[in-house]
C-alpha positions in Angstrom: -42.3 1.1 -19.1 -39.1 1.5 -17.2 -36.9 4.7 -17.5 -37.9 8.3 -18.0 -41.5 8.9 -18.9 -40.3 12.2 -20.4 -37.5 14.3 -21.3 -35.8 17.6 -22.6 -34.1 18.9 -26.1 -32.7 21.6 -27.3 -34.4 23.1 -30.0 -33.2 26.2 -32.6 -36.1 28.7 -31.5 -35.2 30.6 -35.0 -31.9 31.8 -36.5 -29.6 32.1 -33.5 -31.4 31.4 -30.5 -31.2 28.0 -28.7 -33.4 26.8 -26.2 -34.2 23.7 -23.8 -38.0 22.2 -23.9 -40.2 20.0 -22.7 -40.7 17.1 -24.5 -43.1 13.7 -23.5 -42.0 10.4 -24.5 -44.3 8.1 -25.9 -44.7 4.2 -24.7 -42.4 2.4 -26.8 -43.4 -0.4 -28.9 -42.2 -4.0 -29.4 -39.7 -3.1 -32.0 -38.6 0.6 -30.6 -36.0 1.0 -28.0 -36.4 3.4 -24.8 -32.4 5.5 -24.5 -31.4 7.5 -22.0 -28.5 9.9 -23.2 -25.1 10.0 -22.0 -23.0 12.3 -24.7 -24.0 14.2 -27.5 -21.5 15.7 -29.6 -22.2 18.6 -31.8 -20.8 18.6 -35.3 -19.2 21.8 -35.2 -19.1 22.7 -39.1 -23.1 21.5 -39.5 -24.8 22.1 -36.5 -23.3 26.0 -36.7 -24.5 26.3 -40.2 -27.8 25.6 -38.8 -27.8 27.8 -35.8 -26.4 30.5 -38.1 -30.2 29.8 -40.1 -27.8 29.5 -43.1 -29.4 26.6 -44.9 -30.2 27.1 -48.2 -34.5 26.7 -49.2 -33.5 24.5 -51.9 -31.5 22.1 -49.5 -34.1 21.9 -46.7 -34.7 18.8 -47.8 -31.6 17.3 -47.7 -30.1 18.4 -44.6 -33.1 16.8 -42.7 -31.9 14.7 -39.8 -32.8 11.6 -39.2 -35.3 12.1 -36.0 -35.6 16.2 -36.7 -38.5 18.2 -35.8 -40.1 20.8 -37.5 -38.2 22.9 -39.9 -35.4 24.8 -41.1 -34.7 27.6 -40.5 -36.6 27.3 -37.5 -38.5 26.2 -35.0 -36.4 23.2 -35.0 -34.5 20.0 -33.3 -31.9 19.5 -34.9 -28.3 16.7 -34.0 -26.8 13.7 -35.2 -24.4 12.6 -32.6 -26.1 10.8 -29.6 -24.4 8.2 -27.7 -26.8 6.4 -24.5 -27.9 3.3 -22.6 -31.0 1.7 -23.6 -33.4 1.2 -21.1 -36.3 -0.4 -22.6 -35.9 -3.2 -25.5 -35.5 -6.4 -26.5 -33.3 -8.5 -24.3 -30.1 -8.3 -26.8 -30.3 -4.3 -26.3 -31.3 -3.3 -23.2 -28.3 -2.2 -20.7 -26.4 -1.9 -24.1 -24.7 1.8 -25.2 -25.7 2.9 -28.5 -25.3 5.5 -31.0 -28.0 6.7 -32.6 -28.4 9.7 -35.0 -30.9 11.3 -32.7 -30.7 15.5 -32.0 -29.5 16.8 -28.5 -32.4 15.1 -25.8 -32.3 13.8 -22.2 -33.9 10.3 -23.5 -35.9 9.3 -26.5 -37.5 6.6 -28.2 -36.7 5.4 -31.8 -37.0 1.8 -33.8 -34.6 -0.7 -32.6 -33.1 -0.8 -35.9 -32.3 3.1 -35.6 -29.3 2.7 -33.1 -26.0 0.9 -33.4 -24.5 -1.0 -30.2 -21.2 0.8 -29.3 -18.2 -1.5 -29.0 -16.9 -2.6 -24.9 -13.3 -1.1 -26.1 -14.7 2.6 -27.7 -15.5 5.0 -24.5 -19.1 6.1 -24.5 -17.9 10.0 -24.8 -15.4 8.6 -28.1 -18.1 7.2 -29.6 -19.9 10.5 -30.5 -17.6 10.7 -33.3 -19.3 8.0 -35.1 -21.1 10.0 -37.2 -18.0 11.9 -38.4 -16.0 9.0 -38.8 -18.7 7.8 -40.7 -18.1 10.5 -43.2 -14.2 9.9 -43.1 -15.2 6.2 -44.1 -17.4 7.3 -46.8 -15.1 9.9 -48.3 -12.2 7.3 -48.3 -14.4 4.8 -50.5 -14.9 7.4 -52.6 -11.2 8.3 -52.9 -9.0 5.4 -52.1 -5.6 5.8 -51.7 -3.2 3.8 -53.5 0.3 2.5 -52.1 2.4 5.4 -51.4 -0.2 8.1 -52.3 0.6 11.8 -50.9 -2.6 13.2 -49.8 -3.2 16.6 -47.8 -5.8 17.2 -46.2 -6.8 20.9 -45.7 -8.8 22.1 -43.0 -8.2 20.5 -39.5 -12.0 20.2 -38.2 -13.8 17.6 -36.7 -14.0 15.8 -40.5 -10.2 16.6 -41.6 -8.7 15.0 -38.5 -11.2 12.0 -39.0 -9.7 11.8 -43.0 -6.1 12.2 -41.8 -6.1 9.5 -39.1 -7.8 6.8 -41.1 -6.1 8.0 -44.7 -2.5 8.0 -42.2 -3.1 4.1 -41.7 -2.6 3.2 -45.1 0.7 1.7 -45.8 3.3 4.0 -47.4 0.4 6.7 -47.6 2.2 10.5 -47.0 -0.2 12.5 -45.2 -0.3 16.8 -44.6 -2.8 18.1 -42.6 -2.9 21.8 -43.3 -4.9 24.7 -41.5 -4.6 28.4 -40.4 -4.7 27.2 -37.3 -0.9 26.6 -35.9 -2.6 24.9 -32.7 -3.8 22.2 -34.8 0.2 21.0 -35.2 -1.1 19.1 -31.7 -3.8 17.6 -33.1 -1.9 16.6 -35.9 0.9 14.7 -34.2 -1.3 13.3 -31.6 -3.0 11.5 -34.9 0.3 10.3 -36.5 0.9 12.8 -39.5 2.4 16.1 -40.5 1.5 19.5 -40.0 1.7 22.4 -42.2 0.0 26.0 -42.9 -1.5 26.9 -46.0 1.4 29.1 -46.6 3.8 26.1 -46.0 2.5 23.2 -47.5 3.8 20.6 -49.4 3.0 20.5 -53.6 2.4 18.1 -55.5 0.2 16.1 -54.2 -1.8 13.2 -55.6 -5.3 13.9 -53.4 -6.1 16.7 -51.6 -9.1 16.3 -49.3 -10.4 20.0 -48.3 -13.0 20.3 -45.6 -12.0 23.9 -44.9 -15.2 25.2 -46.2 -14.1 28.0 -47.5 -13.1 29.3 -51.0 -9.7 30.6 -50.5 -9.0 26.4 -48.8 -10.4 25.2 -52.3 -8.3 27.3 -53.7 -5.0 26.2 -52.2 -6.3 22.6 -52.5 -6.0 23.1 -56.3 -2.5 24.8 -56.2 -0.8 21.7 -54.2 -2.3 18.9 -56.5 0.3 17.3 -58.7 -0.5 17.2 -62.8 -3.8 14.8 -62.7 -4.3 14.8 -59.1 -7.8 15.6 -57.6 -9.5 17.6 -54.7 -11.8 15.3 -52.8 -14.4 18.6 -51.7 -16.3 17.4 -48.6 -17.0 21.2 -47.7 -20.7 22.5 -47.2 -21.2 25.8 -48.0 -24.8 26.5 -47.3 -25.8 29.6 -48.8 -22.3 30.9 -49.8 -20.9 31.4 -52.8 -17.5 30.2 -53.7 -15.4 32.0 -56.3 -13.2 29.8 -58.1 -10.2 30.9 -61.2 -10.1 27.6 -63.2 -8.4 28.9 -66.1 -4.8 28.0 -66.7 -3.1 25.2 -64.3 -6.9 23.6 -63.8 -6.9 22.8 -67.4 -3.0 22.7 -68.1 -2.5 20.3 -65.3 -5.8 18.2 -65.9 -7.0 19.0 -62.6 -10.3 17.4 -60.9 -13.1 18.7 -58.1 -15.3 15.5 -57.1 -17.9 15.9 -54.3 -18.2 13.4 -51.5 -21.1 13.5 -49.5 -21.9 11.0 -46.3 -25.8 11.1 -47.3 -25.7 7.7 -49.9 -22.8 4.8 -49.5 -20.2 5.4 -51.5 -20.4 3.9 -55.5 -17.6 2.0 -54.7 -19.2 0.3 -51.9 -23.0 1.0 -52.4 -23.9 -2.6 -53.9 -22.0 -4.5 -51.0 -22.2 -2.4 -47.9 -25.3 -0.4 -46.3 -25.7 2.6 -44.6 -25.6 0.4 -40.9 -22.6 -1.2 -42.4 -21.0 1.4 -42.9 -21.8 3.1 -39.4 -20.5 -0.1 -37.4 -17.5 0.3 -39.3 -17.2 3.5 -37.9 -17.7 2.2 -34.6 -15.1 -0.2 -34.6 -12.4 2.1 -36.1 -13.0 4.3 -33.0 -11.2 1.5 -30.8 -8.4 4.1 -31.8 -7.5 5.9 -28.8 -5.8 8.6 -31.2 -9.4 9.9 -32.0 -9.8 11.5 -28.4 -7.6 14.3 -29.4 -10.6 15.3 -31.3 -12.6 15.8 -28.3 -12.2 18.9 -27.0 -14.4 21.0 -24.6 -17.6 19.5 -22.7 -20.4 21.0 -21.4 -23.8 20.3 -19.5 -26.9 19.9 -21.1 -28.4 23.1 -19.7 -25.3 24.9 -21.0 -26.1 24.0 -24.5 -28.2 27.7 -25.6 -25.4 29.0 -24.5 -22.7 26.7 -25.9 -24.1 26.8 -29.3 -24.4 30.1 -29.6 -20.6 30.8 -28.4 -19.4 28.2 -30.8 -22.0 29.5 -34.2 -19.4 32.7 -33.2 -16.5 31.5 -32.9 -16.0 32.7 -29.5 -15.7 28.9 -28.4 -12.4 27.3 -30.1 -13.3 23.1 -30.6 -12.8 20.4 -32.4 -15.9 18.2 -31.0 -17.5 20.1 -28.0 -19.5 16.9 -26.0 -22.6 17.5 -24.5 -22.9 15.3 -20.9 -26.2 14.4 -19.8 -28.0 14.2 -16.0 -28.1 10.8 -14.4 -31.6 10.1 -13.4 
């Protein structure tokens, strides 16, 4: 085998404390792939959640990644956004970047039908946003705007931004992206639409996308829908409870709450696209240099214990912090 005959991760030790550990790599087999990693990106919203030890028993299940080890709410290896080069493969994949849904590790070996080959055109350190992108995709399958739709979007995280840009493409579409935040008005116009606070923003709306995960954003979400308009809630609370009034205007107004959640292809798309369609997709939207706005704070690998921590307390301000990785 060629390439690193082991390598490190970074594993939750329990409920807010990160560490890096050994880990050996086994000899992979004719139909696995050998990847050294160049970026990982850490899903803010998520990977926090899970640092926090805020995952709920009942969803333990469900929030599993892909290639985790052991279990919530700890010891565990937990990450979803892993961009490298294979080194060891078949001949179509080897020297080829992919993104794989793999936790934060130096290298790694998975099934060759586990990654996804990055495009020439999308930047190896873009491309980490694949997975939230991903959800972006999904969430506009499950909500597709119509010709001249106003939508808002409230909450300007990693997944908001990712909703605005590709929901701001549409033709005639009116998009709002609202947040506390007034430094997100940047973000916002480097992605092509408006900016508002909560405060501010615009009513009557036809869709409201809220990713704010919090109760008082749900809240507002409802207040700026139009008579008949819906929130699209891609929010994960984990163990939280969220207080909702839906007397008067929710029922007045025929208002609607639907879920979206990236974990099953969208009903509108389930019987003609998978879940690898559905990624590449994602891939190939990211030839949009707008989406590096979204990156924004790197660290090393050995700074990740550290980095995770500062962001689980809000100390560290990001959209998508990026992990970079040693060269051999």
């Amino acid at each position: 085998m060629t390439g690193p005959t082991d390598a490190r991760a970074f594993w939750l030790r329990e409920p807010g404390a990160g560490e890096i550990r050994p880990v050996p790599l086994t000899d992979p087999g004719p139909g696995d792939v050998l990847v050294r990693t160049l970026h990982s990106g850490i899903s803010r919203g998520t990977e926090t959640l899970v640092f926090r030890g805020e995952v709920p028993a009942a969803q333990y299940r469900e929030m599993r990644a892909p290639f985790q080890q052991g279990d919530f709410p700890g010891p565990v290896k937990y990450g979803y956004l892993n961009v490298g080069i294979v080194e060891h493969g078949p001949p179509e994949l080897t020297g080829r970047t992919v993104f794989c849904l793999h936790p934060h590790q130096t290298a790694y070996v998975v099934p060759a039908g586990a990654v996804t080959v990055v495009p020439e055109q999308v930047p190896p350190a873009r491309a980490v946003l694949a997975g939230t992108v991903e959800t972006a995709v999904n969430a506009l399958w499950d909500a597709p705007p119509l010709l001249g739709d106003r939508i808002t979007v409230v909450g300007a995280g990693m997944v908001g931004c990712c909703v605005a840009r590709l929901a701001g493409r549409f033709p005639g579409v009116d998009v709002e992206l609202v947040d506390l935040d007034p430094s997100r008005a940047q973000t916002a116009a480097a992605l092509g639409v408006r900016f508002a606070h909560p405060a501010e923003a615009t009513a009557d709306r036809d869709l409201v996308v809220h990713t704010s995960a919090s109760a008082a954003g749900l809240r507002r979400s409802l207040e700026l829908l139009a008579p008949e308009g819906s929130v699209l809630e891609l929010s994960w609370y984990g163990d939280r409870t969220v207080d909702l009034t839906l007397g008067g205007a929710f029922h007045s107004r025929r208002l609607a709450i639907r879920a979206s959640q990236v974990g099953m292809v969208s009903p509108a798309r389930r019987g003609r696209r998978s879940p690898a369609d559905r990624l590449a997709l994602a891939l190939d939207l990211l030839r949009d240099p707008a989406f590096d706005a979204l990156l924004t704070g790197e660290s090393r690998f050995d700074e990740l214990p550290d980095v995770m921590s500062r962001l689980a307390a809000g100390t560290l301000p990001a959209l998508c912090h990026t992990i970079n990785y040693p060269e051999r």
